[in-house]
C-alpha positions as CSV (number, residue, x, y, z in Angstrom):
1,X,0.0,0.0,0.0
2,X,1.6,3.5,-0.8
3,X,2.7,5.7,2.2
4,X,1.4,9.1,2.8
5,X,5.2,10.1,1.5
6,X,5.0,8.3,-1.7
7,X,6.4,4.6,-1.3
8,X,5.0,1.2,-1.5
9,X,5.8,-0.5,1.5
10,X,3.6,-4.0,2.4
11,X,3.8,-3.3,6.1
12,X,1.9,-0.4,5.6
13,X,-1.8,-0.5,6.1
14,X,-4.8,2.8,5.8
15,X,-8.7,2.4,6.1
16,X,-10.3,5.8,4.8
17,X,-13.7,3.9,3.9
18,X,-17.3,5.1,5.2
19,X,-15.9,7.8,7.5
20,X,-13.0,5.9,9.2
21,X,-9.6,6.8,9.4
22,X,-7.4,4.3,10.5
23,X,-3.6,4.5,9.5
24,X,-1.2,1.9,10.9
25,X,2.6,0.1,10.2
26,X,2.1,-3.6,11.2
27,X,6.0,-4.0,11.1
28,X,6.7,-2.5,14.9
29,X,3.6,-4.3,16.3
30,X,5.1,-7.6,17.2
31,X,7.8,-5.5,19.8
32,X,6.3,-4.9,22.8
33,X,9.3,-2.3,23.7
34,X,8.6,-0.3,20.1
35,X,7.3,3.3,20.9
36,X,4.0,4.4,19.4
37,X,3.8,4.6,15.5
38,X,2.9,7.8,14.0
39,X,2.3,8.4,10.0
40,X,5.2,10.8,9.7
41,X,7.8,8.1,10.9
42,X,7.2,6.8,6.6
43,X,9.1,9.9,6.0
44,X,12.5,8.7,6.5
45,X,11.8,4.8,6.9
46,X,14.4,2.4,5.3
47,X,11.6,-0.7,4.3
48,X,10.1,1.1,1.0
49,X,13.4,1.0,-0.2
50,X,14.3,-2.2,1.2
51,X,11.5,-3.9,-0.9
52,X,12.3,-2.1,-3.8
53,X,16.1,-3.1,-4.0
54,X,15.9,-6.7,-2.5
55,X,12.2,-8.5,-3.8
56,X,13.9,-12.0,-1.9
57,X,10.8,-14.1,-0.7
58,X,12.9,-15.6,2.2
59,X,13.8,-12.1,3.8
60,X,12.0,-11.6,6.8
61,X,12.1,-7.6,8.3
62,X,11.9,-6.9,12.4
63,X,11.0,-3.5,13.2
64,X,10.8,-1.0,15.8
65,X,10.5,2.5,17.0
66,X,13.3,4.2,18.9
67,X,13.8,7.7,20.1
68,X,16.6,9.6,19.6
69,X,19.1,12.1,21.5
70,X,16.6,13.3,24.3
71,X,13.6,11.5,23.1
72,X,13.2,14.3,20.3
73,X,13.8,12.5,17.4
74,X,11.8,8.8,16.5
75,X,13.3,6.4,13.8
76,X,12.0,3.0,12.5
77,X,15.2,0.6,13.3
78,X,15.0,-2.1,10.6
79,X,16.7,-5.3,10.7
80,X,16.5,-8.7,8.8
81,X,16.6,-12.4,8.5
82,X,16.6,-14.6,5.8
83,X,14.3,-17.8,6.3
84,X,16.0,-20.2,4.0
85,X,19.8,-19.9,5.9
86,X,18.3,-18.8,9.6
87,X,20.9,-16.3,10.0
88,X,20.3,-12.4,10.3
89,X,21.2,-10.4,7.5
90,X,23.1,-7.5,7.8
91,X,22.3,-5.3,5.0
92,X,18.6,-6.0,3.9
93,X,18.7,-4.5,0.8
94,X,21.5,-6.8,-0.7
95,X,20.2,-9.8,1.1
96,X,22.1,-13.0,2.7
97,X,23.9,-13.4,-0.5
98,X,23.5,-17.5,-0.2
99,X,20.2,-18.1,-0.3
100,X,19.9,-17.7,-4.5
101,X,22.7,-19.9,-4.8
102,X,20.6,-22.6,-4.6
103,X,18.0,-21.4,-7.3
104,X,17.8,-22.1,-11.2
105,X,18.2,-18.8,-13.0
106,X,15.1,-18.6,-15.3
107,X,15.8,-20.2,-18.8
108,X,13.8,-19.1,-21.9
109,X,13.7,-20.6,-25.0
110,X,12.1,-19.5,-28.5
111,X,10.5,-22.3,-29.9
């Protein structure tokens, strides 16, 4: 679903139907230490462009909601694991690196 800044992010999730307005990230909801989620933390979150540059099906994202120096500043901490090796990933957007080793590349043949 597209952000209120633009990008597609799957974790994102709005309900404007019949006079509701309900606007939520299901990515921080499974921490129970993440702060509270507010629609202008899309502005500088990393997981639109994570799912843009790495579209693995095995990558699995963990997010939550930190402040910053004095509690001023909120950020969406992103980190990853890949299903397939069971090992976190350290930069999501490139991926494990092993898990499409395994794969066939896609062959096509004009026939």
């Amino acid at each position: 679903m597209r952000t209120p800044y633009g990008g597609d992010c799957k974790h994102y999730y709005a309900d404007f139907n019949r006079g509701r307005a309900t606007q939520e990230c299901r990515l921080p909801r499974a921490d129970a230490a993440s702060e509270k989620w507010k629609p202008d933390l899309c502005r500088e979150c990393p997981v639109p462009r994570i799912q843009l540059a790495n579209a693995c099906p095995h990558l699995i994202l963990h997010g939550r909601i930190d402040r910053g120096f004095l509690g001023l500043n909120r950020k969406m901490i992103v980190g990853a694991s890949c299903r397939q090796t069971q090992e976190p990933v350290t930069e999501p957007a490139i991926g494990c690196g092993r898990c499409h080793e395994t794969e066939q590349p896609f062959r096509f043949t004009l026939e």
